[in-house]
Steps between C-alpha positions, in 0.01 A plus 500: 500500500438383123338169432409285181140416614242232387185616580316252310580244300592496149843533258774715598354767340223529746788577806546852606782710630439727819549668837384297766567464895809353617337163678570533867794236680310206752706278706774249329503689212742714317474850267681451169605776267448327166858552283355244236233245441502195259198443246391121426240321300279419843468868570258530154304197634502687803343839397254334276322243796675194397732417714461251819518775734274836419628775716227773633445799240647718499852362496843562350623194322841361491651224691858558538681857576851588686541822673628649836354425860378869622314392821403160607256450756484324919612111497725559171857280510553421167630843361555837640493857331710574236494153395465400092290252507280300198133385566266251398108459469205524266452855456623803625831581289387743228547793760747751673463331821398179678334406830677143550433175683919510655421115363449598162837674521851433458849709528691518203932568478608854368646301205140434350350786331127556563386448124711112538313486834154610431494274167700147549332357842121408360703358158791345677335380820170335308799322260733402762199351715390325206811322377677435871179445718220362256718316219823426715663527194823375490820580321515331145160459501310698146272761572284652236376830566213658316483909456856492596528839426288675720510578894436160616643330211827668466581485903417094425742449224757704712432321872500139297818551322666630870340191610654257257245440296509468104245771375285502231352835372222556355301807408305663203784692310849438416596807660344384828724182447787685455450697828459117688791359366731810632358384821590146494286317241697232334199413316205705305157426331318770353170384550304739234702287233567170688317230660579453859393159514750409224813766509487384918506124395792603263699715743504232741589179272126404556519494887297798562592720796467473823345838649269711256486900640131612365414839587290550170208259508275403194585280233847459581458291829405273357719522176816479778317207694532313242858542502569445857720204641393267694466563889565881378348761665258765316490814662198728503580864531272690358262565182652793288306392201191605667405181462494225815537159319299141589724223639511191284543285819570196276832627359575547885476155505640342208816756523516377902566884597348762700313794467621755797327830599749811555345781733757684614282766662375237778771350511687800677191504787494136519904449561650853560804361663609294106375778334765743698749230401448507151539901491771488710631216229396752215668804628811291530503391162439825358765696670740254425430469137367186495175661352396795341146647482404691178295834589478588117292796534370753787199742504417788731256363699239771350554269164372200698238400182748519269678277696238229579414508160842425374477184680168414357587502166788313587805720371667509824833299560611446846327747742367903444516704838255778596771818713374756706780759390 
């Protein structure tokens, strides 16, 4: 089979596409032919060494990929051959077949197409864990999100407006804003022209908001902080900016709010059974129309660079999706 490999760290540039052995099938686990594979800012951090987990070199990278079940191995219940299925881990996607944990793997309806499959459940399910589980966020409540037009972003401003929240968008361009408000956005704040602190304070009659979505980092955690409510709940997601910020733990206390960690990845080892929930919840809510994923673009898999480095320089919008044919 073909593989995207990492065979040592560095930028995209330094993976390379080639032949290798198809890895052999142990117990409990399941043989995927990859249909599609979703690309996300962690798999750069990945590639290059900074990520939390470092997965032996060589490696393929790629977290999330949907495909058919073409053998599964002795103690396997959870699918059967023939299956379509999606999976979920830290590497392994970027590839035209995948040795599974039948954990790490879930069926998926004929309805969903593999490109919707392979690119909504790492977006979706980090977003939907975040706002239900870790902010209990609750319907009228304001929730600003930051790089609300990206993967994470975008699937937040979608889940919190299906969720009853009043979303606030805000991202670097007005296009970008545009794109958030077709998804539910009642609010916007471009925030290469505007200051958070004050358009938030604005926006919200000088209340602040009650959950801040921060999947960007740097300067503007603390910029939205500042504009939180009190006993609001600031949401760490990740550090797009490149840039992991210092916590002023005074503001924590003077705005009475908290500061909550969002790690979706352990969360589905720690508590498998929510986790199945919440996908089960997702799928739901997708086939029924309640929300709709954006896969803007898709790129044969052999195009994998060009693909990882669209989302570094941050022109992607909703999700890009790597297909094997």
């Amino acid at each position: 089979m073909k593989a995207m490999l990492c065979k040592e760290y560095g930028p995209p540039e330094s993976l390379v596409f080639e032949e290798i052995e198809c890895p052999p099938l142990g117990k409990g686990q399941v043989r995927i032919a990859v249909k599609a594979a979703g690309v996300n800012f962690p798999d750069s951090l990945v590639i290059q060494g900074q990520y939390q987990f470092k997965p032996d070199l060589p490696f393929s990278p790629g977290a999330e990929a949907s495909g058919d079940v073409t053998e599964v191995g002795v103690e396997v219940t959870t699918v059967k051959v023939g299956d379509r299925v999606v999976w979920f881990s830290i590497s392994g996607g970027y590839a035209e077949e995948i040795v599974a944990e039948q954990s790490d793997v879930m069926p998926i309806s004929d309805s969903m197409d593999y490109e919707t499959a392979a690119g909504m459940f790492l977006t979706y399910g980090t977003s939907y864990h975040a706002l239900l589980q870790r902010a209990k966020i609750q319907p009228g409540e304001t929730l600003l999100v930051l790089g609300a037009a990206g993967g994470v972003g975008l699937a937040a401003v979608d889940i919190g407006r299906a969720l009853g929240a009043k979303v606030i968008a805000a991202a670097s361009t007005d296009e970008k804003l545009e794109l958030a408000t077709q998804y539910g956005a009642e609010m916007t704040i471009n925030y290469s022209t505007e200051d958070i602190k004050n358009r938030t304070k604005e926006l919200t009659g000088g209340k602040g908001v009650d959950v801040i979505y921060d999947p960007v980092g740097g300067e503007l955690f603390e910029q939205s902080l500042r504009a939180i409510a009190p006993k609001g709940r600031m949401l760490v997601i990740g550090f797009a900016s490149g840039v992991i910020p210092k916590l002023p733990v005074n503001l924590v206390l003077l705005k009475d709010c908290q500061v909550v960690g969002v790690f979706w990845g352990q969360f589905t080892k720690r508590e498998p059974e929510v986790n199945a929930q919440n996908i089960r919840d997702l799928v739901r809510m997708v086939e029924d129309g309640t929300l709709t994923p954006l896969i803007s673009k898709t790129y044969p898999l052999e195009k994998a660079v060009d693909a990882l480095n669209e989302v570094l320089a941050r022109k992607v919008v909703g999700k890009v999706v790597l297909t094997t044919g």
